[in-house]
C-alpha positions in Angstrom: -18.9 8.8 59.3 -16.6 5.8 58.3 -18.3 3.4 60.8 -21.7 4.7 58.9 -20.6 3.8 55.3 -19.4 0.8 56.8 -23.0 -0.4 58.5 -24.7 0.9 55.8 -22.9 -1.1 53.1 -25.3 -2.5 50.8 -28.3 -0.8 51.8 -28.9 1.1 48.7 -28.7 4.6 47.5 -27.5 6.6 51.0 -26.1 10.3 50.3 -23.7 11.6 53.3 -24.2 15.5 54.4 -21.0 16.0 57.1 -22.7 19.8 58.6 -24.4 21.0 61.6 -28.3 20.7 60.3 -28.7 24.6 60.8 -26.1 24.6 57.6 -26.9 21.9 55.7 -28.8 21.9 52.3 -31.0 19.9 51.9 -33.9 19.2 49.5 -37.5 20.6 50.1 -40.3 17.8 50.3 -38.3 14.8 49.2 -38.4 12.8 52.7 -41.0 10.4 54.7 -39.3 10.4 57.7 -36.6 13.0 60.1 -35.6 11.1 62.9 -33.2 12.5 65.4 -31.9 10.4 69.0 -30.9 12.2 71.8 -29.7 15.4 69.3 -32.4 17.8 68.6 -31.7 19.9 71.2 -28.4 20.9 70.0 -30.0 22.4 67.2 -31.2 26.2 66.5 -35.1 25.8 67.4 -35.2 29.2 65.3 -34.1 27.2 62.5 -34.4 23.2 63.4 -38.4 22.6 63.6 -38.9 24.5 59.7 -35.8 22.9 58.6 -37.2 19.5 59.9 -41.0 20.4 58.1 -39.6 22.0 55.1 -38.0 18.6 54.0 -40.5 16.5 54.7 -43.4 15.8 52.3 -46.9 16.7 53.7 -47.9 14.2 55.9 -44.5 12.9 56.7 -43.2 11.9 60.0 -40.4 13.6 62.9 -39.4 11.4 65.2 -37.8 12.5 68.3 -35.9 9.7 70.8 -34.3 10.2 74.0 -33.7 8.9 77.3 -34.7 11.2 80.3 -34.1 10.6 83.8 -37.6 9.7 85.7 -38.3 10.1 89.8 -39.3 7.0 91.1 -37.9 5.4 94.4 -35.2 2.6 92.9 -33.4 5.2 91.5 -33.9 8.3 93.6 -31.0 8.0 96.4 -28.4 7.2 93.8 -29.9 10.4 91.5 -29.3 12.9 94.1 -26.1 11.4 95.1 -24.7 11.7 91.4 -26.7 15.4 91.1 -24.8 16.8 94.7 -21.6 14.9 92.8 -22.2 17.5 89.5 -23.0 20.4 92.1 -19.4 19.8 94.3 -17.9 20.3 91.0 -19.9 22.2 88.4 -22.7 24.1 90.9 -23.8 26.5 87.9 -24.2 23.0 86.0 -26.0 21.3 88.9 -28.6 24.7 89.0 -29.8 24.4 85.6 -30.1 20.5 85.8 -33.6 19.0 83.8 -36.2 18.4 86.6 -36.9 14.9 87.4 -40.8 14.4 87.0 -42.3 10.5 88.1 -43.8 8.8 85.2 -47.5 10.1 85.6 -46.3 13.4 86.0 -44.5 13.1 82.6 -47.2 11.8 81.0 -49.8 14.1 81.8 -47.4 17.1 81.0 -47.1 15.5 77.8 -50.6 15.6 77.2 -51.5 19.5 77.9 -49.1 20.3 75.6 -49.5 17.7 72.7 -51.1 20.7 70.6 -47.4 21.4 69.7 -44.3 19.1 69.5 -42.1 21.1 70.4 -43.4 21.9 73.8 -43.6 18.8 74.2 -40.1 18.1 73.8 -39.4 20.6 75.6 -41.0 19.7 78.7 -39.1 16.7 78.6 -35.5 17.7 78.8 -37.0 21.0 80.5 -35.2 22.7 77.2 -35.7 25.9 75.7 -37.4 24.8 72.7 -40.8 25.4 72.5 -42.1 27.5 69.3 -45.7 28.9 68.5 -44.5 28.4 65.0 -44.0 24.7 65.3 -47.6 24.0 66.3 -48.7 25.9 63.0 -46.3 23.0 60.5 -47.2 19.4 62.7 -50.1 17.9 63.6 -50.8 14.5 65.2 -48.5 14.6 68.2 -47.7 10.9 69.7 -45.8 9.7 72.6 -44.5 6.3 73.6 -42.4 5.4 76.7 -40.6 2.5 78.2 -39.2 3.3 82.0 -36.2 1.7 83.3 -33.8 1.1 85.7 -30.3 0.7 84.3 -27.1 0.3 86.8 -23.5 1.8 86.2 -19.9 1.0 87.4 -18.1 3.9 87.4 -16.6 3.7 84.0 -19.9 3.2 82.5 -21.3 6.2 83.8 -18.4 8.4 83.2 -18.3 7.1 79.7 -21.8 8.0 79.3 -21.8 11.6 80.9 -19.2 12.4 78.4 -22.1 11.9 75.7 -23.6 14.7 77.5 -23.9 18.0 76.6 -23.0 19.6 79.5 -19.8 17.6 79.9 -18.3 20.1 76.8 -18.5 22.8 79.4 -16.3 21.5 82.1 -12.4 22.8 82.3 -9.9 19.1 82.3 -9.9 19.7 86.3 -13.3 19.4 86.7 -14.1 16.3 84.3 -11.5 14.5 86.2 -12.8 15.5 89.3 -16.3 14.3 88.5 -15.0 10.9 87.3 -13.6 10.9 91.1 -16.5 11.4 92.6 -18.5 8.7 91.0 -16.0 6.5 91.9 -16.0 7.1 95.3 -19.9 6.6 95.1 -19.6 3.2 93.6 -17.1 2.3 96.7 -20.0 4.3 99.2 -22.5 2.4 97.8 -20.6 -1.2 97.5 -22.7 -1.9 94.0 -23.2 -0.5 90.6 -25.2 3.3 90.5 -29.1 3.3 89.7 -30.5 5.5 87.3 -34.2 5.4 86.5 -34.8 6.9 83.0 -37.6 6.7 80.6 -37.4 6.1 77.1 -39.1 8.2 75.1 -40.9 8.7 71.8 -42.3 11.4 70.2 -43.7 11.5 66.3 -45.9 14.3 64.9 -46.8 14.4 61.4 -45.8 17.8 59.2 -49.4 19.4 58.7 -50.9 19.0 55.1 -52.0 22.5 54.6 
């Protein structure tokens, strides 16, 4: 929150709500724009898609960003490596792990199921989020995405699976035991770990009627 106020200084009237969006109030119709990176999963979808549409004006805009991972072959070897690395350690983790679709395959999935946003995002992160009711409040589903191949030492990628949510789960043991076997990758491997993600993302407009 402090390093908010402090890159938002000057910007103009910005009101603060510290709560989890399920809790906080908010007022009905009064924004343009929701935009949410790499969070909107951690939210109630019994709650998060009407909270989203209920304070947005008609016509206004959600806007989902995330980066997924992507199957393509730069990146493969070095995907299963760190996946078998979660399953040593965390094998109920590693079972329930978002499939890995190649970049026309996530496209096209996107596109049978652009009728509703959230099955949309859902088929992305292979979440549970997907609502009949969220087709019936936004319209005008859009996607954009930008694949890439990013590389990690081993403190770079531990520091980024800790952003994760399934790193919360993990008992002290394990989390050090994970960081231990990405580095022992990074020395396997003799170079920084691939990942190939795609950056993704999705608008929809909150329906009008």
């Amino acid at each position: 929150m402090a390093l908010a106020r402090r890159n938002l200084e000057g910007a103009g009237e910005v009101e603060f709500v510290n709560a989890q969006f399920e809790d906080a109030s908010l007022p009905r119709e009064q924004f343009r724009a929701v935009f949410s990176a790499s969070a909107f999963h951690w939210v109630d979808p019994e709650v998060s898609w009407q909270k989203a549409a209920d304070v947005l004006v008609p016509g206004g805009t959600l806007a989902l960003v995330q980066y997924f991972g992507l199957e393509e072959p730069r990146g493969k070897p070095d995907q299963e490596a760190a996946l078998a690395a979660i399953r040593n350690v965390a094998p109920d983790i590693a079972a329930n792990w978002p499939a890995y679709r190649d970049l026309d395959g996530t496209l096209a999935g996107m596109e049978q199921r652009r009728g509703n946003v959230s099955e949309v995002w859902a088929w992305l992160g292979s979440y549970d989020l997907g609502r009949d009711y969220a087709g019936r409040l936004f319209g005008e589903v859009q996607v954009a995405v930008m694949p890439k191949l990013v590389e990690h030492t081993p403190d770079e990628l531990n520091a980024l699976v800790r952003t994760m949510s399934f790193y919360a789960r993990l008992s002290p043991a394990q989390c050090q035991a994970l960081e231990r076997e990405y580095e022992a990758m990074y020395e396997r491997l003799g170079r920084p770990i691939r990942a190939s993600t795609v950056a993704t993302l999705v608008t929809a407009r909150r329906s009008t009627e």
